[in-house]
C-alpha positions in Angstrom: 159.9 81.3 -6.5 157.8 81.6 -3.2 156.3 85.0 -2.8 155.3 86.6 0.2 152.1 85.0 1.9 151.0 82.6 -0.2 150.2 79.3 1.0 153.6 78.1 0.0 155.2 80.7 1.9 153.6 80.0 5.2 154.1 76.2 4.8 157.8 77.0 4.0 158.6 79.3 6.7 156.5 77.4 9.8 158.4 74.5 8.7 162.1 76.3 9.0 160.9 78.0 12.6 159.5 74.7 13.8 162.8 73.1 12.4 164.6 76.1 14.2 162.7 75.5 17.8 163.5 71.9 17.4 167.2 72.9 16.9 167.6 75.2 20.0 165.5 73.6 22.1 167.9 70.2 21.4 170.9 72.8 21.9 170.0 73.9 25.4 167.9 71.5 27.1 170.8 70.4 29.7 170.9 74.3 30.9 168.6 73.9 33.6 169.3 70.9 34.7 173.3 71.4 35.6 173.2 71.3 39.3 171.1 68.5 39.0 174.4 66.5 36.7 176.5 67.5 39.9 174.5 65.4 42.4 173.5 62.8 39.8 177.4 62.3 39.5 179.2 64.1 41.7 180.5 65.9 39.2 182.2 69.9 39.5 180.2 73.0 38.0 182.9 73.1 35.9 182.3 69.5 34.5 178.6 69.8 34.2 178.5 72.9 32.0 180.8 70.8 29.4 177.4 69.7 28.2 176.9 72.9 26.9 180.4 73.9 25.9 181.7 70.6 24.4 178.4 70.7 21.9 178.6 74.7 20.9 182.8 73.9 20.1 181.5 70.9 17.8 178.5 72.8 16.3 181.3 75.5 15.3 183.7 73.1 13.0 180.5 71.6 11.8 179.0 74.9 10.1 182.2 74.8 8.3 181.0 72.0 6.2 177.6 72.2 6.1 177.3 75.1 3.8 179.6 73.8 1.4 178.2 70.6 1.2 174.7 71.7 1.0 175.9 73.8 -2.4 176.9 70.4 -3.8 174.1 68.7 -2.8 171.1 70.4 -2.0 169.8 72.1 1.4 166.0 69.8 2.5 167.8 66.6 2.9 170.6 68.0 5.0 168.5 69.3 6.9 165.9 66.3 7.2 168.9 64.0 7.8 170.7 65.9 10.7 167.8 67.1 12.7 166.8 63.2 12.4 169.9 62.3 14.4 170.0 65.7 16.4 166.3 63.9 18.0 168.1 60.4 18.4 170.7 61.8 20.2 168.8 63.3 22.9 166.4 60.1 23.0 169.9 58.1 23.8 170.7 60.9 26.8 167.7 59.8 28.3 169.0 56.8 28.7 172.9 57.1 30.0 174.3 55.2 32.0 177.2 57.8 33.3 178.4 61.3 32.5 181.3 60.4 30.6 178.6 58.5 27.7 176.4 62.1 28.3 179.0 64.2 26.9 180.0 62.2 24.2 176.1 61.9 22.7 176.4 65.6 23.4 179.7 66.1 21.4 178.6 64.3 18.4 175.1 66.0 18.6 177.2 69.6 18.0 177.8 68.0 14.7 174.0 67.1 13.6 172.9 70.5 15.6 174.9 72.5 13.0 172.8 71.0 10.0 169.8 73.3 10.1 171.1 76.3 11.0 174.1 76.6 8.3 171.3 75.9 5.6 168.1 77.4 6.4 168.8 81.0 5.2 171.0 79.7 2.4 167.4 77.4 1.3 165.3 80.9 2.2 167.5 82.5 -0.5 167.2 79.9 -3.4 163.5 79.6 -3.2 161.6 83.2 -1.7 161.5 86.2 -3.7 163.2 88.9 -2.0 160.4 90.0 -0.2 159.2 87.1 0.8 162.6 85.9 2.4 163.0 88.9 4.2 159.7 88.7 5.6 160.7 84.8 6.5 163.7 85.3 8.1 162.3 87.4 10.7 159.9 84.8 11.2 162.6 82.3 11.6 164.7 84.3 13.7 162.2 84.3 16.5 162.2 80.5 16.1 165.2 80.6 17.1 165.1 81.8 20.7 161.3 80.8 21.2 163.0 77.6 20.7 165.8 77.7 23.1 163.4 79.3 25.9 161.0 76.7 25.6 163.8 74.2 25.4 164.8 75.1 29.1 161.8 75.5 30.4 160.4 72.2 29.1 163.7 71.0 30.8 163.8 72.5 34.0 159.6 71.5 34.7 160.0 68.2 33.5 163.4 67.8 35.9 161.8 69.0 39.0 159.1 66.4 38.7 160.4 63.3 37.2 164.5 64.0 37.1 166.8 65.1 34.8 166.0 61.6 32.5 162.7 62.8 31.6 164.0 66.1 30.4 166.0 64.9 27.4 163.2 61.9 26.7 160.1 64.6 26.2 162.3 66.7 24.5 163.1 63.7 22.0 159.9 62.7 22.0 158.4 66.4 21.3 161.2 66.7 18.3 160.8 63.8 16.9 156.8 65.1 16.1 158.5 68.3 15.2 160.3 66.5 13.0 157.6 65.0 11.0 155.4 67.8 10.7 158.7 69.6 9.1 159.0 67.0 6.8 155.6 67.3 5.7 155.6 70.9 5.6 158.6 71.8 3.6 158.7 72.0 0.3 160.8 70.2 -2.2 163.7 72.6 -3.2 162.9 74.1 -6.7 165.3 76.7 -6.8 168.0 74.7 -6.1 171.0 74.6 -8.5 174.3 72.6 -7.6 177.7 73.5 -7.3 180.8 71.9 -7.3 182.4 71.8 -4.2 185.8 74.0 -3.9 187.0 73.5 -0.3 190.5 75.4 -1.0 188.5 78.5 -2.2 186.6 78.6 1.0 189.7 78.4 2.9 191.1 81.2 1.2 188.3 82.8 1.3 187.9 82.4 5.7 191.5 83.1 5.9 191.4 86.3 4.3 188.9 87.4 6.0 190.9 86.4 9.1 193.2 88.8 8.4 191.3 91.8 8.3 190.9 93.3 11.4 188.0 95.6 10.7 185.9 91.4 10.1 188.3 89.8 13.2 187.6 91.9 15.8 184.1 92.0 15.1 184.2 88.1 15.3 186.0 88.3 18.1 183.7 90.5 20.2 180.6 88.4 19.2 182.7 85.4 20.5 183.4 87.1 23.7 180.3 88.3 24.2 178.5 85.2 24.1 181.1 83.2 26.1 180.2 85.6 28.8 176.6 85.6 28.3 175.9 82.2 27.8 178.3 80.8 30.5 176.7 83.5 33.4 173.6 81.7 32.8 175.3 78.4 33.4 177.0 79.4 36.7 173.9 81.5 38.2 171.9 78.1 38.1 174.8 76.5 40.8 174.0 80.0 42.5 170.3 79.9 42.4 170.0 76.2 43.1 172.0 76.8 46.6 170.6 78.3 49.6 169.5 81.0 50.6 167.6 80.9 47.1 167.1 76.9 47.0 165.4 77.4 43.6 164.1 73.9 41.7 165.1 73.0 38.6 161.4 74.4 36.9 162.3 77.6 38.5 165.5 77.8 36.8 164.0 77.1 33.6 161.8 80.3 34.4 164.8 82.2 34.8 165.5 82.2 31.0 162.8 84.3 30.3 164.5 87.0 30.9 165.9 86.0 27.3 163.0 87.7 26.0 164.3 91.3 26.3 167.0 90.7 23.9 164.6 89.0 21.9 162.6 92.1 21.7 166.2 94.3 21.3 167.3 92.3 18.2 164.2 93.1 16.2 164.4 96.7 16.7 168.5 97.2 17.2 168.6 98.3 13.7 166.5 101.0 13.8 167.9 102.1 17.0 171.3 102.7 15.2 170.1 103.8 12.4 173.0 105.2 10.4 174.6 105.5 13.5 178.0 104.2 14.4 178.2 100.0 14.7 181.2 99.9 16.5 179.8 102.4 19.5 176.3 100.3 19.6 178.7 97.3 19.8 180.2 98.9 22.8 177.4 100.2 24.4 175.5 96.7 24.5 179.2 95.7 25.6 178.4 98.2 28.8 175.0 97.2 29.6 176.1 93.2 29.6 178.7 94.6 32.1 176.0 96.8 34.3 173.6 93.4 34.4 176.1 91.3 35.6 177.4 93.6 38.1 173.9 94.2 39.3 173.5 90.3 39.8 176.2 91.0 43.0 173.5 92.0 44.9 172.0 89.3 46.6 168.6 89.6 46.1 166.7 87.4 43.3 165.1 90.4 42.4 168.4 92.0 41.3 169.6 89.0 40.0 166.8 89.0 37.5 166.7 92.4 36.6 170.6 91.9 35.7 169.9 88.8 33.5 167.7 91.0 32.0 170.0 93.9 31.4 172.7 91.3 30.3 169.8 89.7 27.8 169.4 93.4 26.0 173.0 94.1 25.9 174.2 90.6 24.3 171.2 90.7 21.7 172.6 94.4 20.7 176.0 93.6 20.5 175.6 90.6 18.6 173.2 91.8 16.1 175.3 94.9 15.0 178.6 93.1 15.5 177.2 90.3 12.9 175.6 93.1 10.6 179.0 95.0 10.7 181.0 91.3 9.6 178.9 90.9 6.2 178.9 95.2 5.3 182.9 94.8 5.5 183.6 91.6 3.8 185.1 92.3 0.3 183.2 89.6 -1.3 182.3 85.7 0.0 179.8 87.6 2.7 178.6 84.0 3.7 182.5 82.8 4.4 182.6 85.7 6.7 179.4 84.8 8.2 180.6 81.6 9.1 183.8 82.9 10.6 181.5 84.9 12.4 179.5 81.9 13.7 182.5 79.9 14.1 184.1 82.4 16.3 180.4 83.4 18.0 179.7 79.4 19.1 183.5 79.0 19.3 183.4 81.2 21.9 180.9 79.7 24.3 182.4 76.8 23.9 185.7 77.5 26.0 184.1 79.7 28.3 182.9 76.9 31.0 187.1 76.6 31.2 187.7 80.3 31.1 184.8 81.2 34.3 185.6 78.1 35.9 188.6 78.7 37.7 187.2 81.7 39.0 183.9 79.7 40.3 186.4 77.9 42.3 188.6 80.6 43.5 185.5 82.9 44.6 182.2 81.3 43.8 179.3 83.8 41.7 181.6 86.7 42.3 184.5 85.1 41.3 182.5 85.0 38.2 181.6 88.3 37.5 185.3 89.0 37.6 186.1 86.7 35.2 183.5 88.2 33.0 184.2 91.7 33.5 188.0 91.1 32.7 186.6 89.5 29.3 184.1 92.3 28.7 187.1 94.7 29.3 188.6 92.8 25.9 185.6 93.1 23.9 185.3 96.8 24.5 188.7 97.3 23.2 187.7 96.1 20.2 184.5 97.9 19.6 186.9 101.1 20.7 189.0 100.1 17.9 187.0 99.9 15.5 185.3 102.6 16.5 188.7 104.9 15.7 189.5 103.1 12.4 185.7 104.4 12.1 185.7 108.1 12.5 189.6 107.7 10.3 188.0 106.2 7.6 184.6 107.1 7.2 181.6 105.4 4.7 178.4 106.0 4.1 176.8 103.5 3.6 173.6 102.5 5.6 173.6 100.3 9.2 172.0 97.5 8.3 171.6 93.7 9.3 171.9 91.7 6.4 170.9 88.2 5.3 174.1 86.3 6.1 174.4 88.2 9.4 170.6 88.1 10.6 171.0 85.2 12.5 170.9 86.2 16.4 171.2 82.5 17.4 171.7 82.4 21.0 168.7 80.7 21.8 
């Protein structure tokens, strides 16, 4: 077993973060460069932020098999492999020839996308001592969104100066040297022992946890809250990109560095709770991801990025207790309610370009924040609900984020 700071241990977890980076920064690259698929083809907000959605809806089924699989098989070379044709994927966007072809490479990328991050904590746990993996994981949590910040920006510089093209080849080019180095770096999996696969059992064991509502609501609010959060940032770059702001496609990368506050907010969400109540720190981020994007009516880009950073601090807290509250309520099979979790948290960015698109139409940004207040509403219901099956049934035990759940993967 790898033990904390050793040699091994910093080979091991540099490699997962870097494999991580590579992973986001794959994921949302196209973010930035929306408005830019809209005069490339003509093509409506609505239409260009598929390139997001249609990839998080295909990364959701795929986490369902990944895990599974890599308990048959083994966790390095799934990872290895899918990464390898997450990086030829984006090489091929470079190079379409129309939007229709872009979506596609981006629909089947989904699939390779979910590789890496269905296995990485699952490899964490077979080969770190305890310590060692918990000290990793909070390593390879900040490779997470470092990745999908720099992933953007890389985008939205490289766009302003050379077009949209450019984007997706440096960022193939950049993870295809990731790539190698995290091939290098990795060590072979020692702790590894194979299981048969049982895909009725995990069926059983997802719908089960399905039909608890104290598990479903919580996956449902971290679905909602990240098809609002995620999808805002979509539509503000149609906003921002339009006079009077006329911002450029390398200052609409900048703008995800607002990111960084909830960044910060999932590291030390825990300890703000406490043993506090989940459920009202679930609706309290709930409020502030509300008060941001009301804020980002006023036209001013100051205010605008003061909400995006309100909305960053409120997603982050939301998500991180919602997730930690998933795995201290399943009865058992913690990592099959994870991945309901996950399903239902990438699920739910997936449909919201169709959800906050007919209200881009009807009413443009505002029509926007409408949409995504009336979904908030929804998610605060829950929390409210679990927040009374709370104070009726009591426990004890502490607030805490645990391994299956410590995966704030937004990017």
């Amino acid at each position: 077993m790898i033990t904390a700071r050793t040699p091994a241990f910093w080979r091991a977890t540099l490699a997962l973060s870097l494999g991580s980076m590579l992973t986001f920064a794959n994921l949302y690259t196209p973010q930035p460069l929306l408005p830019l698929f809209g005069a490339a083809w003509g093509v409506s907000a609505t239409d260009a932020s598929l390139t997001i959605s249609l990839t998080t809806l295909t990364l959701s089924l795929s986490l369902l098999i990944y895990g599974p699989l890599s308990d048959a098989i083994g966790r390095r070379g799934i990872m290895l492999v899918t990464m390898s044709l997450t990086t030829l994927c984006t090489l091929a966007m470079a190079f379409a020839p129309d939007f229709a072809t872009l979506l596609t490479l981006r629909a089947v990328q989904g699939l390779f996308i979910g590789g890496l991050l269905a296995v990485a904590l699952a490899y964490l746990g077979d080969e770190f001592e305890h310590e060692a993996m918990l000290l990793a994981i909070g390593i390879y949590i900040g490779g997470n969104s470092l990745g999908g910040i720099l992933g953007r920006l890389i985008s939205g510089a490289t766009a302003s100066v050379w077009g949209w093209e450019a984007s997706f080849l440096l960022t193939g080019v950049l993870s295809l040297v990731i790539l190698m180095v995290f091939a290098w770096m990795l060590p072979p999996s020692r702790g590894f022992t194979p299981k048969p696969l049982h895909p009725a059992a995990m069926l059983n064991d997802l719908g089960r946890h399905a039909r608890n509502p104290l598990i479903l609501f919580a996956c449902l609010i971290g679905g909602l809250n990240f098809l609002v959060f995620i999808n805002l940032y979509s539509y503000i770059t149609f906003l921002l990109s339009a006079p009077p702001y006329n911002l450029s496609s390398f200052w609409l990368g900048l703008l995800f560095l607002t990111y960084l506050s909830g960044t910060l907010t999932a590291g030390i969400s825990g300890r703000i709770v406490g043993r506090g109540s989940q459920p009202l720190a679930m609706a309290a981020g709930v409020l502030m991801l509300m008060a941001g994007t009301l804020l980002t009516l006023i036209p001013r880009l100051e205010a605008i990025v003061a909400g995006m950073l309100i909305n960053a601090i409120g997603f982050f807290f939301t998500h991180t207790q919602a997730a930690g509250w998933v795995s201290r309520k399943a009865d058992g099979a913690r990592a099959s309610a994870s991945s309901l979790y996950l399903m239902c948290y990438y699920g739910g960015a997936s449909i919201g370009s169709f959800y906050l698109g007919p209200f881009w139409h009807w009413h443009g940004w505002p029509g926007v924040v409408v949409g995504a207040i009336l979904m908030l509403g929804v998610a605060l219901a829950f929390a409210l609900w679990l927040r009374a099956h709370e104070r009726r049934d009591p426990v004890g035990d502490p607030v805490a984020v645990t391994l299956e759940a410590s995966e704030p993967s937004a990017g």
